[in-house]
N, C-alpha and C positions, 0 to 999 in steps of 0.2 A: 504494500500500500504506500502510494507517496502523498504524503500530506504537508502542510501549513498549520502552524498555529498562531495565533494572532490576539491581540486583547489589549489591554492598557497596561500602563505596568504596575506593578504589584496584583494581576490581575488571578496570577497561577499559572500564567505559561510554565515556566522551568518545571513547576511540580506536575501538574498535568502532562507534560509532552514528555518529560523522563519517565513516567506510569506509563503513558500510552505508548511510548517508543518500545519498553520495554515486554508491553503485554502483546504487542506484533513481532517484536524480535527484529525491527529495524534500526539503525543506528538515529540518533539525535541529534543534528545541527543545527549552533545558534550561529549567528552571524560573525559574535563578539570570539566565539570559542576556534571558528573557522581561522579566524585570522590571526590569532595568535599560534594555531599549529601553523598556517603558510609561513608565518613571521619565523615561527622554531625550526622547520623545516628548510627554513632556505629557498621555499621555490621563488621563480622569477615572479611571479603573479604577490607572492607574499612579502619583497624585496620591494616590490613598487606598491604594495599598500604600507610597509613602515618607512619611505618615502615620505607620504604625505602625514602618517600620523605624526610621523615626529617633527612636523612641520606645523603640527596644531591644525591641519585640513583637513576634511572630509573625505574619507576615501572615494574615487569617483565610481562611478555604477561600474564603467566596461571591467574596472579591476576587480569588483565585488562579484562582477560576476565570473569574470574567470577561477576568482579563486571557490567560488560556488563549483563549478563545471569541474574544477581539480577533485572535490571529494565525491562527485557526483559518478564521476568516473571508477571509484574504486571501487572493488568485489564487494565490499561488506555495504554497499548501499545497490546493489542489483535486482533487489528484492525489494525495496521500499528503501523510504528517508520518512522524517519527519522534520521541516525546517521552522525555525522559531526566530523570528526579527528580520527575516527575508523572505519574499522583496519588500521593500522599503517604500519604494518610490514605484510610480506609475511605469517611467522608463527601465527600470529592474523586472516589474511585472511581464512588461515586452521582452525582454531581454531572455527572461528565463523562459517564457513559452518556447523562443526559438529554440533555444539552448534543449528544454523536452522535444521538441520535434525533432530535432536531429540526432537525438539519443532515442527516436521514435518509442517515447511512454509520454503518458497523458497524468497529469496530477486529478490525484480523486478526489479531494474535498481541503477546505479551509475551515478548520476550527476557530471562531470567535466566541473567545471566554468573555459573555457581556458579566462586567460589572459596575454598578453605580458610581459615582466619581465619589460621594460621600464614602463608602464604602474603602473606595482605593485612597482618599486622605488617610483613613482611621486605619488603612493598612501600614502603610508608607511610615507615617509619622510613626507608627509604633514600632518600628524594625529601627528608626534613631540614627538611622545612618546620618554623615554628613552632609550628604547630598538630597536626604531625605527632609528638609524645613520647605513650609505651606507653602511657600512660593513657589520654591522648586518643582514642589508636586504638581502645583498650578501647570507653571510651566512645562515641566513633563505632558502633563494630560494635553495641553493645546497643540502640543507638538504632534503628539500622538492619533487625534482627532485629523488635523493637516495632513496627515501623512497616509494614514489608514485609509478613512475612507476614500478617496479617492481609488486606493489599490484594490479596494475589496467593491467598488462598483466596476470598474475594469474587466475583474473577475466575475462580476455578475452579468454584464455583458457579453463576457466571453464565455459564457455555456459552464460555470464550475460551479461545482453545486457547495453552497458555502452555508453550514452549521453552526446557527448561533446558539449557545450553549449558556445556560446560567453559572457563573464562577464562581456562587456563594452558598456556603452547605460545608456538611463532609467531604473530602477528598474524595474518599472511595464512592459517594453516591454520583457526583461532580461525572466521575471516571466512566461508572457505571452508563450516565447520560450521552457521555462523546460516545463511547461503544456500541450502543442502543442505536444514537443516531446515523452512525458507522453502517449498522445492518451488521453488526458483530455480536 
């Protein structure tokens, strides 16, 4: 199964898509995770994304997505992926279609963990990070809003059948939901 998961942050991506990667037996890519192995690894695609990081810029799509295409390509992602924080952006979403079409497989759905924004303050602020004060969170979620939807009507345009899920509850009932709406 190749999937997306998607939500605001503190929403339950990480915990949700590591349960569910693990209950399909597919590997789990985040964005952030990809690019620290391209960066350890040494690939070219990883050498021109810590280029830009360490420049304080935005890694640009074509390199996010090659280094996407690098793990996409390995044995232990033949059988499915589950990707978390990509695509990003509209032209990421183009990008990566081609990218499946010329690996000819089709992505089977996008998990969006809806959760209320009150909900992801009362998360946020309670994990205490540094990066986690009101504004920030603010700011997170506007970003997130800007970025998402767009990707995810794209997708709904483009024929993908995309699963909006409730993020609030038990984990395991949560799980049980993405699975159910899966046809799992």
């Amino acid at each position: 199964m190749r999937l997306i998961i998607v939500g605001p942050p503190g929403a339950g991506k990480g915990t949700q898509g590591t349960l569910l990667a693990r209950r399909l037996g597919i590997p789990r890519y985040s964005t952030g995770d990809i690019l620290r192995q391209a960066r350890r690894d040494g690939t070219s695609m990883g050498l021109e994304a810590l280029r830009y990081m360490d420049a304080g810029e935005l890694v640009p799509d074509e390199v996010i997505l090659g280094i996407v295409a690098d793990v996409l390509v390995k044995e232990e992602s033949e059988d499915g992926f589950l990707l978390d924080g990509f695509p990003r952006t509209v032209v990421q979403a183009e990008g990566f279609r081609r990218l499946l079409d010329e690996m000819g497989v089709e992505l089977d759905a996008i998990v969006d963990l809806a959760v209320d924004e009150e909900e992801i303050m009362q998360r946020l602020a309670a994990r205490g990070r540094r990066d986690d004060s009101l504004d920030t969170i603010r700011r997170r979620l506007e970003v997130h809003r800007a970025q998402t939807q767009p990707v995810l009507d794209w997708y709904a345009n483009a024929d993908v059948r995309i699963l909006s899920v409730g993020g609030v509850g038990d984990v395991e009932e949560i799980q049980s939901d993405i699975l159910t709406r899966l046809g799992l």
